[in-house]
Kinemage of the C-alpha trace (Angstrom):
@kinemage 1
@onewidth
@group {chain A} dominant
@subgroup {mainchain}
@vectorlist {calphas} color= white
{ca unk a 1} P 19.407 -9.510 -2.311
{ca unk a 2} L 16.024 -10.918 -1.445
{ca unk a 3} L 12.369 -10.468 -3.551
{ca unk a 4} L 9.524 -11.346 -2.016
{ca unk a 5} L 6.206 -11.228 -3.446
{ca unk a 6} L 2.488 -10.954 -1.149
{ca unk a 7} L -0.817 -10.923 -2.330
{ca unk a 8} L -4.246 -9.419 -1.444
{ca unk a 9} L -7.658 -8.434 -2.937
{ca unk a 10} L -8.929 -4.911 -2.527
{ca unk a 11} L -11.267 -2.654 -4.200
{ca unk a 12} L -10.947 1.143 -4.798
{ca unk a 13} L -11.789 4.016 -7.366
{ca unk a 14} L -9.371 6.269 -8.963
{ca unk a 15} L -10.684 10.284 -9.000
{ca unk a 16} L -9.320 11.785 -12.378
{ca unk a 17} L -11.050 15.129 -11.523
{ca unk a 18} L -13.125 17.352 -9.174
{ca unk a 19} L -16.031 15.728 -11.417
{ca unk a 20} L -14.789 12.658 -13.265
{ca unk a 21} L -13.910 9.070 -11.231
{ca unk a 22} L -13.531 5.221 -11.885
{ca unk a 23} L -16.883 3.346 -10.708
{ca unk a 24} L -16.040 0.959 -7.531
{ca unk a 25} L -14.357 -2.018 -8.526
{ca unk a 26} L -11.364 -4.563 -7.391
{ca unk a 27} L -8.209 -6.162 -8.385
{ca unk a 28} L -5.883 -8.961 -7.125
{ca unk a 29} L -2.888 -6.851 -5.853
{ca unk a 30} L 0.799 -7.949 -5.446
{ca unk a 31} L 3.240 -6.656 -3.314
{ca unk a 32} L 6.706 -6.931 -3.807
{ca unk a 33} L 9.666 -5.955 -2.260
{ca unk a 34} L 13.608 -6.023 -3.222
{ca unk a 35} L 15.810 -5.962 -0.727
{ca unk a 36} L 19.659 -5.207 -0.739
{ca unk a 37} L 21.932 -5.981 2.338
{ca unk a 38} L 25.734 -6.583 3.000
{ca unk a 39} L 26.149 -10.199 3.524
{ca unk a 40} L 27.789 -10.726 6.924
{ca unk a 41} L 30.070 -13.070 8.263
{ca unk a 42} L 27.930 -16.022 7.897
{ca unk a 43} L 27.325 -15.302 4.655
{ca unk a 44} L 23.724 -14.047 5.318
{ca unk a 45} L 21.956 -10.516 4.454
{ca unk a 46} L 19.497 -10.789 6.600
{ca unk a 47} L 16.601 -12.968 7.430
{ca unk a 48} L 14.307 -12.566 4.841
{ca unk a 49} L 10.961 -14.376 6.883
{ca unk a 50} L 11.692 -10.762 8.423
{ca unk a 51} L 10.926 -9.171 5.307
{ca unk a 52} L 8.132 -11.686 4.288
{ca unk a 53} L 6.090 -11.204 8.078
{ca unk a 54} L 6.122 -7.322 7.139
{ca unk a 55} L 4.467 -7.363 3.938
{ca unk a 56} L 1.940 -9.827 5.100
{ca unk a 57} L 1.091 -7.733 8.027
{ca unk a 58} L 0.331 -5.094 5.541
{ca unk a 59} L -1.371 -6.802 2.948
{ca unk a 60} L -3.441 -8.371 5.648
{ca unk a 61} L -4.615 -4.609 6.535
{ca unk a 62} L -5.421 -3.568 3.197
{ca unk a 63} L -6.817 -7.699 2.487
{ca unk a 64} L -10.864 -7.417 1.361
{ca unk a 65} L -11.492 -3.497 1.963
{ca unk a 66} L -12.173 -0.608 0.037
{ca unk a 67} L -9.529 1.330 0.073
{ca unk a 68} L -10.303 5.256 0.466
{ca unk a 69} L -7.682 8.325 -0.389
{ca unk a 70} L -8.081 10.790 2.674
{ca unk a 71} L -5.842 13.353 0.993
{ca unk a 72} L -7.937 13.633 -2.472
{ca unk a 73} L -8.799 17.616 -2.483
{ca unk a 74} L -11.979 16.316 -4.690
{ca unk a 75} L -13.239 13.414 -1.488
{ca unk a 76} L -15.031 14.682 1.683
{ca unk a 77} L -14.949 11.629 4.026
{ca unk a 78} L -16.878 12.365 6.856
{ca unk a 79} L -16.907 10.065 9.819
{ca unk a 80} L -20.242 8.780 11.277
{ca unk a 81} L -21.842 6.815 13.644
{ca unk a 82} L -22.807 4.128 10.894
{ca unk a 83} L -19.392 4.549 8.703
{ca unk a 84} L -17.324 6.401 6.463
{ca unk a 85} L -20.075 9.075 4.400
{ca unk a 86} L -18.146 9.531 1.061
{ca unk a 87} L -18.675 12.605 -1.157
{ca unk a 88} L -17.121 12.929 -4.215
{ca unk a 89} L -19.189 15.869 -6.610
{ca unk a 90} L -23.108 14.648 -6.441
{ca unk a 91} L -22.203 11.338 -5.460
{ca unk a 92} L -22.925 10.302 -2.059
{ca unk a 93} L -21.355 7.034 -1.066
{ca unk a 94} L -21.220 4.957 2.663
{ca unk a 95} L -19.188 2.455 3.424
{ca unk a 96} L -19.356 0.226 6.840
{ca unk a 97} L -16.132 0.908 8.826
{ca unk a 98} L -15.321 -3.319 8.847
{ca unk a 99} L -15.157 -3.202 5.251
{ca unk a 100} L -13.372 0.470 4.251
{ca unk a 101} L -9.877 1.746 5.397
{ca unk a 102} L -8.639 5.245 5.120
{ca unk a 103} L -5.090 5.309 3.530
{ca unk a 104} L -2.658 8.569 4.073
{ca unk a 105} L -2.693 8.815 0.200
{ca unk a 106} L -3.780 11.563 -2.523
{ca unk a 107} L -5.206 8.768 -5.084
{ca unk a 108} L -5.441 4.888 -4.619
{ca unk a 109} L -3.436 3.861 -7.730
{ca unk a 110} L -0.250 0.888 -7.668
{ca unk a 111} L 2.151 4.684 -7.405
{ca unk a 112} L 0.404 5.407 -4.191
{ca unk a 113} L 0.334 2.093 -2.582
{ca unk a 114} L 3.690 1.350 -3.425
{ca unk a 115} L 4.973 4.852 -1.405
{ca unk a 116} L 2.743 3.919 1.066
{ca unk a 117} L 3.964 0.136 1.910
{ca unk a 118} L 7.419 1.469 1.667
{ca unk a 119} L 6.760 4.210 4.369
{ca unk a 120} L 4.687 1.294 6.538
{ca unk a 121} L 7.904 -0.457 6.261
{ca unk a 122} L 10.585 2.118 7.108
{ca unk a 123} L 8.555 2.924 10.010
{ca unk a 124} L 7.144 0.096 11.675
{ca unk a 125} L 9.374 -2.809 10.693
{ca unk a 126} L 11.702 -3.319 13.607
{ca unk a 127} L 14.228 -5.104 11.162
{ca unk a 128} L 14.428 -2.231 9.366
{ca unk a 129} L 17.732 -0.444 11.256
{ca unk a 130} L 18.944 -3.893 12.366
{ca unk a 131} L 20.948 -5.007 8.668
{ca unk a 132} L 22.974 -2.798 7.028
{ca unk a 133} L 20.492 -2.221 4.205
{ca unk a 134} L 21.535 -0.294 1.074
{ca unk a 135} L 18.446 -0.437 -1.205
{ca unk a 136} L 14.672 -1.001 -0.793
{ca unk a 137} L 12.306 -1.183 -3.889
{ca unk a 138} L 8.421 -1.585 -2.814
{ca unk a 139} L 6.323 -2.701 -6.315
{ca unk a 140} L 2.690 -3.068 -6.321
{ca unk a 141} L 0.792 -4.459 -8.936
{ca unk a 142} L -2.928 -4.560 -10.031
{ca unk a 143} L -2.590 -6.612 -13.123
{ca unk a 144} L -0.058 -7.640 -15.164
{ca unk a 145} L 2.088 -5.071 -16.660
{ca unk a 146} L 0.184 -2.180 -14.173
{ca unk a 147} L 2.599 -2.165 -11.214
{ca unk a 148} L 4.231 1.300 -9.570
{ca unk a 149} L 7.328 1.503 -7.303
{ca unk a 150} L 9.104 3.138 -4.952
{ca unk a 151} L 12.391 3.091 -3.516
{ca unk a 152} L 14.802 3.536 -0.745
{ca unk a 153} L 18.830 4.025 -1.278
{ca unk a 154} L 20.645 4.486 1.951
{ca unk a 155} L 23.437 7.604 0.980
């Protein structure tokens, strides 16, 4: 078994509503990740800097950006020469492309990222299919005691 743990800093909003939403602000996320493996011959699972590189590469991504939910019925994102143009009701919000990124995700809350970093990992990471892994748990946490999950179980 193998738990890593990543950090990064990352603001967002959470949309309640087709009228009612959290005002802009940030937290000091934590991604972790629980990994369960058949130890092999030489008494190893796996190599867990594998692991570690993965969720770095991600956290890197999502490191010092406002993170935006492009599958939120209640958001309009609307691409532009300038940025990302933002509606959400009356509001009216732009955000520079350097400093925004556009998750695949209904609502940015810990649930959401955590289904999300697990999906970035069973698809991109190449170690993924090379250890005979049984069980994946992806946690992300905004503060302590606010964390969501998601997990994997090979069949």
């Amino acid at each position: 078994m193998f738990d890593a743990a990543i950090s990064f800093s990352a603001a967002h909003f959470t949309i309640f509503s087709a009228t009612e939403r959290e005002n802009l602000h940030g937290h000091n996320y934590t991604i972790a990740a629980v990994v369960e493996s058949a130890v092999d011959c030489n008494g190893l699972c796996m190599d867990y800097r594998l692991i570690e590189a993965s969720l770095q590469v991600i956290a890197d991504q999502l490191n010092q950006r406002t993170l935006i939910p492009r599958n939120n019925p209640h958001l309009l994102i609307e691409h532009e020469e300038c940025g990302y143009r933002l509606t959400f009701a009356t509001e009216v919000m732009v955000f520079l492309p350097r400093d925004a990124l556009i998750l695949p995700v209904i609502n940015v809350t810990v649930e959401e990222l955590s289904h999300y970093v697990l999906n970035r990992l069973r698809d991109e990471a190449h170690w993924w299919n090379d250890f005979p892994i049984h069980f994946v748990e992806v946690r992300v946490a905004s503060s302590p005691g606010r964390e969501g999950s998601s997990t994997y179980l090979r069949e």
